[in-house]
C-alpha positions in Angstrom: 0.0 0.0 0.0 1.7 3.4 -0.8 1.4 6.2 1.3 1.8 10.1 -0.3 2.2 13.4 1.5 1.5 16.4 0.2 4.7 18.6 0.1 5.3 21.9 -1.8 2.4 21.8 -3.5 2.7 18.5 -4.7 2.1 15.0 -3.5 4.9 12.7 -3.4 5.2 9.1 -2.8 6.7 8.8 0.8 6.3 5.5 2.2 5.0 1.9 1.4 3.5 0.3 3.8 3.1 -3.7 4.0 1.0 -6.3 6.0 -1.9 -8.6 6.2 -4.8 -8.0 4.9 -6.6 -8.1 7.8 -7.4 -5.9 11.2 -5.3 -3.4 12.9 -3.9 -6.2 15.7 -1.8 -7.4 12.9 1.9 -6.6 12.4 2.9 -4.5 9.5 6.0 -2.7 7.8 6.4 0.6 6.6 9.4 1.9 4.7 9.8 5.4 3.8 11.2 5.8 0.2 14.4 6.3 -0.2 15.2 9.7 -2.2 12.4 11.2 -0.1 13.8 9.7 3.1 17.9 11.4 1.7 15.6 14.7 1.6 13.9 15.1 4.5 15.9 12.2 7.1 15.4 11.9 10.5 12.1 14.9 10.0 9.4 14.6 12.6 7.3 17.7 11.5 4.5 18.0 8.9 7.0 15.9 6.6 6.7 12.8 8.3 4.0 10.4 9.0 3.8 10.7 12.4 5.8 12.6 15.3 6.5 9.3 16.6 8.1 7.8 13.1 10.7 10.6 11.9 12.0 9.6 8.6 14.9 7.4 8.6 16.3 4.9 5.7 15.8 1.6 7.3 12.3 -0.6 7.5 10.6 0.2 10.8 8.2 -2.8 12.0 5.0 -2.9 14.1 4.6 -6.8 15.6 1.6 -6.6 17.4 -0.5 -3.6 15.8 -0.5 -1.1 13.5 1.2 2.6 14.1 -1.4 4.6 15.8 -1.0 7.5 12.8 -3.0 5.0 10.4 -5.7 4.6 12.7 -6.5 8.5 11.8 -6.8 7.5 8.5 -9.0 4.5 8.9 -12.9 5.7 8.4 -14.9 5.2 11.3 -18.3 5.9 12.1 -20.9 7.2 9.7 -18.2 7.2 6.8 -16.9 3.3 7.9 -20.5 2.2 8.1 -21.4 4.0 4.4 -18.2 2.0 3.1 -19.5 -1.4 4.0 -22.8 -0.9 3.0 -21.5 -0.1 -0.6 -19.3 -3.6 -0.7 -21.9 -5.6 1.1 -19.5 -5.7 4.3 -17.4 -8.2 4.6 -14.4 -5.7 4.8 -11.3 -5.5 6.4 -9.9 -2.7 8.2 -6.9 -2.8 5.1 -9.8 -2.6 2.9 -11.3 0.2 4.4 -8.0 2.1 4.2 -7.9 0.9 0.7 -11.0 2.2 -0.2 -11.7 5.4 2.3 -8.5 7.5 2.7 -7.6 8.6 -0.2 -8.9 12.6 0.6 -8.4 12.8 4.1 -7.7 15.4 7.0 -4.0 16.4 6.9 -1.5 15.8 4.6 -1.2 12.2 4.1 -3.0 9.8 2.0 -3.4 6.3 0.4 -3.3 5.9 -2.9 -6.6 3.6 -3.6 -5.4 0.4 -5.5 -8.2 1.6 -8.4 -9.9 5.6 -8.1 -12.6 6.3 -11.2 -11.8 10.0 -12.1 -15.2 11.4 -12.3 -16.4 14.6 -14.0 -16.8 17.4 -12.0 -20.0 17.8 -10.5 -22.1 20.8 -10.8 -22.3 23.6 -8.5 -24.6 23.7 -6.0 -25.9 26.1 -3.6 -25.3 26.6 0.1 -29.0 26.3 0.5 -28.7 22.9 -1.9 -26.0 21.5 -0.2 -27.3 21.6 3.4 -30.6 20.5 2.3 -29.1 17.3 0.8 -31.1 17.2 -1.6 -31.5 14.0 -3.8 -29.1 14.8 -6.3 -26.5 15.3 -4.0 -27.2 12.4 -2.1 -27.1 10.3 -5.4 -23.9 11.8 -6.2 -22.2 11.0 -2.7 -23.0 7.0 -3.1 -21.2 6.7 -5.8 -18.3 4.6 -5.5 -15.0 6.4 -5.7 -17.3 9.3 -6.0 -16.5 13.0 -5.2 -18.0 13.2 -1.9 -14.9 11.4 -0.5 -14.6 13.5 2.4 -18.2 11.5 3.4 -15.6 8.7 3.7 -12.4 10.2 5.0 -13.8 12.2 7.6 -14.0 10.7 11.0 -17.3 10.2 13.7 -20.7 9.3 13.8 -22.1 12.7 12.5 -23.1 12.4 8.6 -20.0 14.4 7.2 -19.3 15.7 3.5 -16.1 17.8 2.5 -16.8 20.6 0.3 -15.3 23.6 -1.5 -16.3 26.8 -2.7 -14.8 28.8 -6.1 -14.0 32.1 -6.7 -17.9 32.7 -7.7 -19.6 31.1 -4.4 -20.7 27.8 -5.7 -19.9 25.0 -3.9 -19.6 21.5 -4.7 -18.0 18.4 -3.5 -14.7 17.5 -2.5 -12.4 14.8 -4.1 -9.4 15.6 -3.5 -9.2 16.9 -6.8 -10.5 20.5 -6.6 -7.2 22.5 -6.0 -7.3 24.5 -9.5 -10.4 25.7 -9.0 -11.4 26.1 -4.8 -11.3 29.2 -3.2 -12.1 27.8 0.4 -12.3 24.6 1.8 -15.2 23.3 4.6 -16.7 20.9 6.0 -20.7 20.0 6.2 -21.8 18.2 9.3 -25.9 17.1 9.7 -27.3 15.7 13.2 -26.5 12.5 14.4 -29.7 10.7 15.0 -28.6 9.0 17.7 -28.0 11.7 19.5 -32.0 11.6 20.1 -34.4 14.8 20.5 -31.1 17.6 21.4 -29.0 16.1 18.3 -30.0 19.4 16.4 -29.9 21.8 19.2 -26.5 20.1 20.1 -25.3 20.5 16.2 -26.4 24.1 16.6 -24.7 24.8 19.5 -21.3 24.1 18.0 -21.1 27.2 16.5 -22.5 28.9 19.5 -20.0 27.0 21.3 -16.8 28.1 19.1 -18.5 32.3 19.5 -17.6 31.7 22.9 -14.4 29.9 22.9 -12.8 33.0 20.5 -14.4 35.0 23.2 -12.3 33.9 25.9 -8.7 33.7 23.8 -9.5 30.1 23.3 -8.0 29.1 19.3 -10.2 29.2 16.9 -10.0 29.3 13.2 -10.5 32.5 11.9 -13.8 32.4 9.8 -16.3 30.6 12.7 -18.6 27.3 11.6 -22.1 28.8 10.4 -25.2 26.8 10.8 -27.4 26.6 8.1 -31.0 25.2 7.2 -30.0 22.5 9.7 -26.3 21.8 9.0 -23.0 23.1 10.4 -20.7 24.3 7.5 -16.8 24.2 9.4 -14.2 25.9 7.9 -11.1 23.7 7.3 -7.8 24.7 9.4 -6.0 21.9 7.2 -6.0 24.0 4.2 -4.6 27.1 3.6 -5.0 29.4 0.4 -1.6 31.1 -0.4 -0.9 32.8 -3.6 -3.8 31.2 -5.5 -2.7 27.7 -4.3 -3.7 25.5 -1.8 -1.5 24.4 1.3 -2.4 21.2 2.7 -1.0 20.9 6.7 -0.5 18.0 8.5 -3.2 16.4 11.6 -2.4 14.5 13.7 -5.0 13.7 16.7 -3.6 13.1 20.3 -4.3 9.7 19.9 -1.6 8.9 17.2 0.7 11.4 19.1 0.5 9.5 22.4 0.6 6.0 20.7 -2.8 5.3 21.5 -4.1 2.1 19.2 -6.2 0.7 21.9 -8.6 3.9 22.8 -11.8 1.7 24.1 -9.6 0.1 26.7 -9.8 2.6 29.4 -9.9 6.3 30.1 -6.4 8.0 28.8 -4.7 10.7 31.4 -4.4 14.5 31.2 -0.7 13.7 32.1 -0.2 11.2 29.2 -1.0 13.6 26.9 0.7 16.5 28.3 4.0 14.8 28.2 3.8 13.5 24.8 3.0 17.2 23.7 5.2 18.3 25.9 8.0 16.3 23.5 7.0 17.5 20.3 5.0 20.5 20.1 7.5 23.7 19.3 5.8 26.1 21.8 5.3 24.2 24.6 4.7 27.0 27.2 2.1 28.6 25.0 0.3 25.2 23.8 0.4 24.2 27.9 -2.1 27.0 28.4 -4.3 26.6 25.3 -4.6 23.1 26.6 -5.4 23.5 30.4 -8.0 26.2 29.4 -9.4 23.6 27.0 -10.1 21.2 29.1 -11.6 23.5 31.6 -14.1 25.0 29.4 -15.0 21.7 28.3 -16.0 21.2 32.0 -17.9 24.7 31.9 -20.0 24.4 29.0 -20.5 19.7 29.3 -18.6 19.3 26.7 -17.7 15.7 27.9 -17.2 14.9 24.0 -13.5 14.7 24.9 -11.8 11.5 23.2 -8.3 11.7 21.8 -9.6 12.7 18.2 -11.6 15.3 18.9 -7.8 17.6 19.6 -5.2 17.7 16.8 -1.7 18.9 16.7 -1.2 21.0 13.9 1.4 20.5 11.4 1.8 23.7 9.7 4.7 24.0 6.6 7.2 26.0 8.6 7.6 23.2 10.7 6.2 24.7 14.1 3.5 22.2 15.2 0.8 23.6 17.7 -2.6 22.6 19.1 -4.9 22.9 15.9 -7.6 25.2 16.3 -10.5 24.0 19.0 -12.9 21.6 17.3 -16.1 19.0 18.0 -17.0 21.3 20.8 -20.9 21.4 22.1 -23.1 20.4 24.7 -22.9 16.6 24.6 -24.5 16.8 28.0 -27.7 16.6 26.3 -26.9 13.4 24.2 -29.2 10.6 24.3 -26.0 8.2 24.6 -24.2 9.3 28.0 -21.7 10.7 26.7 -18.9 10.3 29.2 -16.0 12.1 29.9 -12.8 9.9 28.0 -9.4 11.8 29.2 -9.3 12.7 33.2 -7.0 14.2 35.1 -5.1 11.5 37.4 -7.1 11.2 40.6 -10.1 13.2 38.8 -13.6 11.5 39.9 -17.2 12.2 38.1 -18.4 15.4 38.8 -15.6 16.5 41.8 -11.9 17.7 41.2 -9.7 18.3 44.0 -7.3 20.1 42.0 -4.1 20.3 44.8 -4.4 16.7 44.3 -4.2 16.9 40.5 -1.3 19.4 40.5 0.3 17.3 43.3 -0.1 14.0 41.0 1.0 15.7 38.1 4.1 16.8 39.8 4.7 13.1 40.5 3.7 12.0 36.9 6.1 14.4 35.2 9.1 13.9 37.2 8.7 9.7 36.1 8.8 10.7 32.7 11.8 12.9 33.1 9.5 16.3 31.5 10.0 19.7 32.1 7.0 20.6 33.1 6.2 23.1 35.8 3.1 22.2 38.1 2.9 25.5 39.0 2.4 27.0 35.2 -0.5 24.4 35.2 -1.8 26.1 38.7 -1.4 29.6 36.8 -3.4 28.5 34.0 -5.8 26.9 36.3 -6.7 30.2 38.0 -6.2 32.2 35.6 -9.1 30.3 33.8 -11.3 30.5 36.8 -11.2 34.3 37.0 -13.1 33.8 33.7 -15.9 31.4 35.2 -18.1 34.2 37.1 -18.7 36.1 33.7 -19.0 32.6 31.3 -23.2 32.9 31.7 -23.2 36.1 30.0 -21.1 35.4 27.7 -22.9 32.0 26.7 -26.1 34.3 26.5 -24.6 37.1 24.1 -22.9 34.2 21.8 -26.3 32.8 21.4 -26.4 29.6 23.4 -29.5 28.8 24.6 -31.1 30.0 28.0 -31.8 26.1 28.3 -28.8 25.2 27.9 -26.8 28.5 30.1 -29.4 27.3 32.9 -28.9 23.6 32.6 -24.7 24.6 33.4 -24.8 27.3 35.6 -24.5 25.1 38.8 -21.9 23.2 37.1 -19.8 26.7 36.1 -20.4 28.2 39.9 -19.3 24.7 41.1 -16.0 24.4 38.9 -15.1 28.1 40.0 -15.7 27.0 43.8 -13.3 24.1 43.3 -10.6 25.7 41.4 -10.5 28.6 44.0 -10.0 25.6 46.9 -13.8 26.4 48.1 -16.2 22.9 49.1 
């Protein structure tokens, strides 16, 4: 299987990666190619495959599983299950990366064994596009079709990438679009299961993000809109620049910590903040983005919190940061208890004693050998919670529900109580 990266403005064979056709538990091979590995050896930025695979000349095996960085490449959810229904199941996870990541998040992709070039669509409206219509939706079932972001993207929400030309028609993304996009976004719909809230909850992402740029949280510049039902997300991946598109590199903290396994147990604010802490170019800066992250999360029950749902940025300079805040709602209200998946050490549902988080950090950090203060983690801490008393407000003026500011406001007055060392 051949892995390509996309690398000034071009996409160039990188690696080949071997093993059996089968699941993820099995071992496999990868090999970077050689002149591209004489280029760009011993790289660990946006021009490698992973921050934990810099390039280097000799085979590099995986016995028991398969490196973590595929696993953001492997469809899941709604795109996975839309896969299978097209081949009559029966496929394996090789398959699926045969078949679904060929126009991905980031900068990497696999070439598909066989990709029908189709004819570009034509345009459609905003209005057409967030209606799904049923030429759209006959359009986006087409094997190998154009809607391959409906594939490549990851989750259970019903997902379509999308670009928009010069003139403000839109139409769907293949991967192929670069000579002629302007911007590039992504369409979300409900997800049913999310029962009677799924559209409120949808809605409230953008509401959500209003807020977050509010309080110096990142954000990408132009905020998600939602529209006749749909959230339309504009992509931090790509990057116009003198008429031509940059594509940066993703990589989500699960394939920066290692994580293959992610159903087996909840993963540690600690983990996390050490990988990053290894890798990430401004660590100091990214330490606060991430603490005030995870805090608002708290605020507004954003319990949505898995190891996909944060990125690290690859950008072409090389720096690699925290990507802008995404996947960020009220997934209190989801019909499918939701739960909170990365805890601080010594965290328990719905109480933090925070000395003993900062005192177990210390602990964790000095095992791994990390330079990592506590006490910048405290700083950000109450920093954050000077912040708290004024969230309500804020919530209301960003156009989040009075439902939804009522249902947290004893949740937001208890977090500040607790931060502040108050029972």
């Amino acid at each position: 299987m051949r892995i390509e990266l996309h690398i000034d403005g071009q996409w160039r064979l990188c690696a080949e990666l071997a093993g059996q056709s089968g699941n993820r538990e099995l071992s496999a091979r990868i090999t970077y190619e050689v002149d591209y590995a004489l280029e760009h050896l011993y790289a660990r930025d946006y021009r490698a495959l992973s921050t934990r695979i810099p390039i280097d000349l000799g085979p590099l095996e995986f016995f028991s599983q398969w490196p973590a960085f595929l696993l953001d490449l492997l469809p899941q959810g709604a795109a996975r299950r839309r896969l299978e229904r097209e081949a009559a199941g029966g496929l394996s996870e090789w398959d699926l990366l045969q078949r679904g990541a060929f126009n991905p998040v980031g900068n990497l992709r696999i070439v598909p064994a066989r990709k029908t070039p189709h004819a570009r669509h034509r345009p459609f409206t905003l209005d057409e596009l967030t209606a799904r219509g049923d030429e759209m939706l006959d359009y986006a079932s087409l094997p190998d079709a154009a809607v391959a972001g409906a594939t490549d993207t990851q989750g259970e929400a019903p997902k379509f990438w999308v670009v928009r030309d010069a003139e403000d028609r839109w139409y769907p993304d293949d991967g192929l679009c670069d000579g002629f996009a302007a911007s590039h976004a992504l369409l979300k719909f409900p997800v049913p299961e999310a029962g009677q809230h799924a559209e409120l909850i949808l809605r409230h992402e953008a509401a959500y993000q209003r807020v977050a740029q509010r309080l110096g949280l990142r954000t990408t510049v132009e905020l998600p809109q939602f529209v006749n039902g749909a959230l339309l997300l504009p992509r931090f991946d790509r990057r116009m620049r003198d008429g031509k598109v940059e594509r940066l590199g993703v990589e989500s903290l699960y394939s920066v910590a290692g994580i293959t396994q992610s159903a087996q147990g909840a993963l540690r604010h600690d983990q996390i903040l050490v990988d990053l802490w290894r890798v990430l170019t401004d660590f100091d800066t990214e330490l606060r983005e991430y603490i005030w992250r995870d805090l608002f999360n708290l605020a507004v029950g954003n319990r949505d919190n898995h190891g996909r749902n944060m990125a690290v940025l690859k950008d072409v300079d090389g720096t690699l940061r925290l990507a802008p805040i995404f996947d960020v709602g009220p997934a209190f209200l989801d019909a499918r208890a939701i739960a909170r998946v990365i805890r601080w050490d010594g965290e328990n549902p719905g109480e933090h004693d925070w000395p003993a988080v900062l005192d177990r950090l210390a602990i964790r950090f000095e095992e791994a050998a990390a330079d990592i203060d506590p006490r910048r983690v405290k700083h950000h801490m109450v920093d954050f919670a000077q912040r708290l008393p004024g969230l309500p407000d804020l919530m209301r003026e960003c156009g989040v529900d009075a439902m939804v500011i009522e249902r947290r406001q004893a949740d937001i007055q208890r977090l500040a109580r607790s931060l502040a060392g108050e029972k």
